[in-house]
Phi, psi and omega in degrees: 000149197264199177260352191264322198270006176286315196265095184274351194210151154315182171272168170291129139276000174266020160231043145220073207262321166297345189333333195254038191190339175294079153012176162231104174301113170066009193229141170197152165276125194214026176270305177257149185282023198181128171312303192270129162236153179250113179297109201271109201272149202214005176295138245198007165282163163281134196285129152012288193270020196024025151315141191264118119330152168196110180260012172269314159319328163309308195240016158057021133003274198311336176252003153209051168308310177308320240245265169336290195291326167337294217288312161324284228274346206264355179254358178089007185266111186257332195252086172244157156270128168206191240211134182246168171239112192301304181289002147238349166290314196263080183294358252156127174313124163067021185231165197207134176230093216245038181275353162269340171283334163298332172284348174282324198248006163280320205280324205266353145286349135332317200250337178091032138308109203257175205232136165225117183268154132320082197292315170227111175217058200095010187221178174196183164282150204272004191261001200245163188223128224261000164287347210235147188287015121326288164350283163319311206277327224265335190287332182291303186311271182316021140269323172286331183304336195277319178299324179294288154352273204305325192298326202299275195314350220218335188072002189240152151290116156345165193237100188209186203212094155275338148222145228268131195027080166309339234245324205274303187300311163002282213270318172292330180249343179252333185275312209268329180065039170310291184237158157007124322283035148070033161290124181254114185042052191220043184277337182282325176297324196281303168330291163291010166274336193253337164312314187307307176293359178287325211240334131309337167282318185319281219266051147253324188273004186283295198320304201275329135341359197329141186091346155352134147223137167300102193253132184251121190208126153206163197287170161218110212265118191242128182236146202237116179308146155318135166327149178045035175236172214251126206273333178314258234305313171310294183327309159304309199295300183310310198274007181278338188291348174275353208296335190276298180311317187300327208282298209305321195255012148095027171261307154260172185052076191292304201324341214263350182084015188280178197188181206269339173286343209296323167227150159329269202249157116243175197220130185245083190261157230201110227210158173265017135246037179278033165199114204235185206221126186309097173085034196221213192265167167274163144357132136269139163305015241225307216283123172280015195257322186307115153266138172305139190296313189305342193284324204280311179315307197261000176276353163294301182282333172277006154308316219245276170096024205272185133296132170207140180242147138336204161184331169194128165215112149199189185208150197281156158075235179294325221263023177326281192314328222259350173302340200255304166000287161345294181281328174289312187297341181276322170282345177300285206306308191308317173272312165319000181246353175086036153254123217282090165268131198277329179195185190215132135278142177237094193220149311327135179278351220225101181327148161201167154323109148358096173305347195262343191206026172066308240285148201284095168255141192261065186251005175306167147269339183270156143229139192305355111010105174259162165192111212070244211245347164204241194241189194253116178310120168277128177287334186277326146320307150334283198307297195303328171295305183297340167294280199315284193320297166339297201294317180268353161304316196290313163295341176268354208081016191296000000 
């Protein structure tokens, strides 16, 4: 099923008939410097056919990052997420080369942009074997190397996600052999190699950094048995989606060292297909098997009970504007409801490449396209954010 043949009609406004007029009881956001943030995909791995991706090299990110958050700020986006590349900083055991990353981090305190990295987000140096208790130690340095960097330039302790969806990498580098390192039924041992590196990297920028704060994000997911199939086995695959976050805070697997320190925030992310049909097609929301999102939203925060944001939503092509409608009236409800949500991403904020074929995706408010002084807009996104903006100002009082 396509993003076009998911959404056949808008969602109804009329079962958000308070949407323009509620409040939010007791609540304002106060994590990020802008509610809506924009997201850089930044992924970085070796591929199947073991070729490397680079998507800020793709989408020239990297070289006109000042430009991008310029373009951002002038949209109310104040806020992004964006990607360090392990494998071109650490060119060398224990040597660090941070001449593409300081012009990213000169640039966005020059515009008052505020930044949350990525440490790891699927790639790595190619010298490292991602199985092996090197791995963990060498990713802790080179996290602290950066926490230490960011104090220098900045005066602050970093904002960082050190590695980015454990729960995802699982299943594409340990189980599925998609990417890096290329694991055939090991998803569960991979996991819990990267929870180790998660919580090493935590309490090395914790170390060189104090006041860090530590975003833990991975996606969330509703899987609906076929007709006439035996619901367990589903069942088990749903509640597996919390399994990377329990390890991180010491609920399951202690031995692995995780605790209450491991994180900050969570971050959640949420796509129009994350809710499918076992081994199918996805969901439409339309579909009486679709759980309403905010319902999926909110069973992540009483798990938890953290500060939690969006972290990453969009959909490709025409149904941009009518997917992000969507997604706000579903966090307006979750906070009518008393789920404190601190922010909504727009990731990618910035169109790119296919990993598997180039082919051209159009899921951005950005398109790689420059034209004059920045990228090229989708305008009918554009319009649909500032309506979303207006509705949640209106909802906090601003």
């Amino acid at each position: 099923m396509s993003p076009n043949e998911l959404l056949q009609t808008e969602p109804r406004p009329e079962s958000y008939l308070d949407d323009r007029t509620t409040r939010a009881p007791g609540f304002r956001p106060s994590l990020f410097r802008s509610f809506f943030l924009g997201g850089f995909e930044c992924s970085s791995h070796r591929r199947g056919d073991r070729s490397r991706i680079d998507m800020m090299e793709a989408t020239r990110h990297d070289v006109l990052a000042e430009n991008d958050y310029r373009q951002l700020a002038g949209y109310g986006i104040r806020s992004v997420r964006d990607g360090l590349r392990w494998h071109r900083i650490e060119t060398s055991p224990g040597r660090y080369d941070w001449s593409e990353v300081l012009p990213m981090l000169r640039s966005a305190e020059r515009l008052g942009t505020e930044v949350s990295w990525d440490l790891l987000h699927y790639g790595w140096p190619d010298d490292l074997d991602a199985w092996s208790g090197e791995f963990v130690d060498r990713f802790a340095r080179y996290a602290a190397a950066f926490a230490r960097l960011h104090g220098e330039e900045t005066g602050r302790a970093p904002t960082v996600c050190p590695v980015n969806e454990i729960s995802f990498m699982a299943f594409a580098a340990g189980d599925r052999g998609w990417m890096n390192p290329w694991g055939i039924g090991r998803g569960g041992e991979f996991k819990r190699q990267m929870v180790r590196t998660a919580l090493a990297g935590a309490r090395a920028v914790r170390e060189a950094a104090p006041g860090a704060r530590i975003l833990a994000i991975d996606p969330i997911i509703n899987i609906a048995p076929r007709d006439g199939d035996d619901p367990e086995p589903v069942e088990r695959y749903n509640g597996g989606q919390y399994e990377a976050w329990d390890m991180l805070f010491g609920h399951i697997a202690p031995e692995l060292g995780g605790g209450p320190d491991a994180a900050d925030v969570i971050g959640f992310n949420f796509y129009w297909n994350n809710q499918w049909i076992d081994n199918s097609h996805p969901l439409s929301p339309f579909d009486k098997r679709y759980i309403p999102p905010r319902e999926l939203f909110r069973r992540t925060w009483e798990r938890y009970g953290l500060p939690i944001f969006m972290a990453e939503t969009s959909i490709e092509g025409d149904r941009r504007p009518g997917w992000l409608r969507f997604m706000g009236e579903e966090v307006r409800a979750a906070i009518r409801d008393g789920v404190p949500i601190e922010g909504m991403c727009l990731y990618p904020v910035l169109s790119h490449p296919g990993w598997d074929d180039g082919r051209y995706c159009p899921n951005g408010l950005l398109e790689m396209a420059t034209e004059g002084d920045g990228r090229v807009v989708d305008a009918p996104l554009l319009a649909e954010l500032r309506e979303q903006q207006r509705l949640f100002a209106a909802m906090f009082g601003d």
